[in-house]
C-alpha positions as a printed NumPy array, in Angstrom:
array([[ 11.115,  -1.262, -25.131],
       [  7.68 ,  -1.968, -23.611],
       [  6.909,  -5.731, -24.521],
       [  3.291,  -7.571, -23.584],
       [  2.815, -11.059, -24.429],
       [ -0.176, -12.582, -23.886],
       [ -0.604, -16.359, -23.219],
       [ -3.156, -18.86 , -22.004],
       [ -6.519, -18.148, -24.184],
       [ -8.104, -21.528, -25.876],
       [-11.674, -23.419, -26.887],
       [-13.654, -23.802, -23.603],
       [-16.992, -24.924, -23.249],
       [-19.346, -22.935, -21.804],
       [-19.477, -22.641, -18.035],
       [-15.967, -23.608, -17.79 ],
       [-12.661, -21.678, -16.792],
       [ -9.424, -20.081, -18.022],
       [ -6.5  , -18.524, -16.946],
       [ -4.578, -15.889, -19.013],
       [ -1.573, -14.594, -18.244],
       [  0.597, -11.21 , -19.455],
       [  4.514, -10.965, -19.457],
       [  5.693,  -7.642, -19.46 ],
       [  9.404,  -5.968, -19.672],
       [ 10.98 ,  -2.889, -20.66 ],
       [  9.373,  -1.391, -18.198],
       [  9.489,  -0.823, -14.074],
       [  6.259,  -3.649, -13.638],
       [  5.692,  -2.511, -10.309],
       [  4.959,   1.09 , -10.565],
       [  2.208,   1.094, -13.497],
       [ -1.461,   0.159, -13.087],
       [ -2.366,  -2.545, -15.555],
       [ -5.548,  -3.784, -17.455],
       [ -7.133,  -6.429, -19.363],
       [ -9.04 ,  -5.536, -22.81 ],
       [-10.971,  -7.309, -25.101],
       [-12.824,  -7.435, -28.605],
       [-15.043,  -9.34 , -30.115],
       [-15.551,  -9.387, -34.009],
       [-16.896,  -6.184, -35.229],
       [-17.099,  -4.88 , -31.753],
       [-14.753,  -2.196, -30.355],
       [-12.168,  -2.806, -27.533],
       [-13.609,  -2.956, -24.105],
       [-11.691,  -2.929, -20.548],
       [-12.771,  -6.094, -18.731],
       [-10.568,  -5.158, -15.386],
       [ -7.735,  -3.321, -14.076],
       [ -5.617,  -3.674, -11.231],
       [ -3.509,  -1.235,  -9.163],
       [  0.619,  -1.207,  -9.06 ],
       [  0.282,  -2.656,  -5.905],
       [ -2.619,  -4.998,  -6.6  ],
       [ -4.577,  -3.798,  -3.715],
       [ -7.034,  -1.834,  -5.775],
       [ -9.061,  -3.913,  -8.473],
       [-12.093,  -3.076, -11.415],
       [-14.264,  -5.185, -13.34 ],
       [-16.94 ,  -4.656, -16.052],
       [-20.323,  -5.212, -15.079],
       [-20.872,  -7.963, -17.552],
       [-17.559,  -9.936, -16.002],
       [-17.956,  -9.222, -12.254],
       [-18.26 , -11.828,  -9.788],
       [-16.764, -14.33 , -12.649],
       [-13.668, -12.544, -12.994],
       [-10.55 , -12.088, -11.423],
       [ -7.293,  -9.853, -12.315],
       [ -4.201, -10.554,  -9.92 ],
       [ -0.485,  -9.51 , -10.581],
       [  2.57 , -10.833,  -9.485],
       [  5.152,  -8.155,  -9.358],
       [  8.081, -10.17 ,  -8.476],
       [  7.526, -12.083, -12.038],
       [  6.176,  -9.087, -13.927],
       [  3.008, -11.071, -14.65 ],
       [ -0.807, -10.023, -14.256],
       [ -3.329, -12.894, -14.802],
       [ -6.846, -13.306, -15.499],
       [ -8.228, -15.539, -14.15 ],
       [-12.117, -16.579, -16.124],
       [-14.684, -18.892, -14.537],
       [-18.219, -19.529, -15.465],
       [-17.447, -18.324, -19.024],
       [-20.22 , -17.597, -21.461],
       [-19.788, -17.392, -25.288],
       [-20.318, -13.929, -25.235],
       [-17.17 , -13.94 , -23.517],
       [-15.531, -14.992, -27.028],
       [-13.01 , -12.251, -27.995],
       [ -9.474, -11.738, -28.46 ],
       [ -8.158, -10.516, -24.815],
       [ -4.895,  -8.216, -24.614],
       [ -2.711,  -6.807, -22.28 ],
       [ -2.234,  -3.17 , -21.517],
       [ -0.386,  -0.655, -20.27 ],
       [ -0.42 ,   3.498, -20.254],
       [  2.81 ,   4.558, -19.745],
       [  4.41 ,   8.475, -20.69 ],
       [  0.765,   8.724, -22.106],
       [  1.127,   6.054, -24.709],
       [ -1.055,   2.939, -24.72 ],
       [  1.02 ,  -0.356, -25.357],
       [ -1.067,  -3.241, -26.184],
       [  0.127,  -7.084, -26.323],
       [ -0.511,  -9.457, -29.626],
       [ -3.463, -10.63 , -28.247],
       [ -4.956, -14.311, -27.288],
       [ -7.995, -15.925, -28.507],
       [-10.812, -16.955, -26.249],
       [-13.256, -18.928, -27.704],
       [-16.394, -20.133, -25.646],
       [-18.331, -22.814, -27.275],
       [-19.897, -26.24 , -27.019]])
């Protein structure tokens, strides 16, 4: 079965960096598009950036762009996110996510929490 698990999310100050990271199995890693997602308290879910099977095509939202980066490593089955310059509106919960056979599988989630 499709499994997600979401690591790396932590306290940060503002201004500074993090690096999440998403293991996936169950599935063929290569050949699916995957995406980053997050929500804030009270908030709904919002895509912060996808990234192509191969990795060659990339999106961001607007309010993450240019501080932002999703990569994928399809040899480990991985996709980072990579966070710099972080702002404590960028406090949420961040999953992992994929669409495959038309059904959305989401990871448990990781806390970021951006605060002096």
């Amino acid at each position: 079965q499709v499994q997600l698990v979401e690591s790396g999310g932590g306290l940060v100050q503002p201004g500074g960096s993090l690096r999440l990271s998403c293991a996936a199995s169950g599935f063929t890693f290569s050949n699916y598009y995957m995406s980053w997602y997050r929500q804030a308290p009270g908030n709904e879910r919002e895509l912060v950036a996808g990234i192509s099977n191969t990795g060659s095509s990339t999106k961001y939202a607007d309010s993450v762009k240019g501080r932002f980066t999703i990569s994928r490593d399809n040899a480990k089955n991985t996709v980072d996110l990579q966070m710099n310059s972080l702002k404590p509106e960028d406090t949420a919960v961040y999953y992992c996510n994929v669409v495959r056979l038309r059904s959305n599988y989401w990871g448990q989630g990781t806390q970021v929490t951006v605060s002096s």
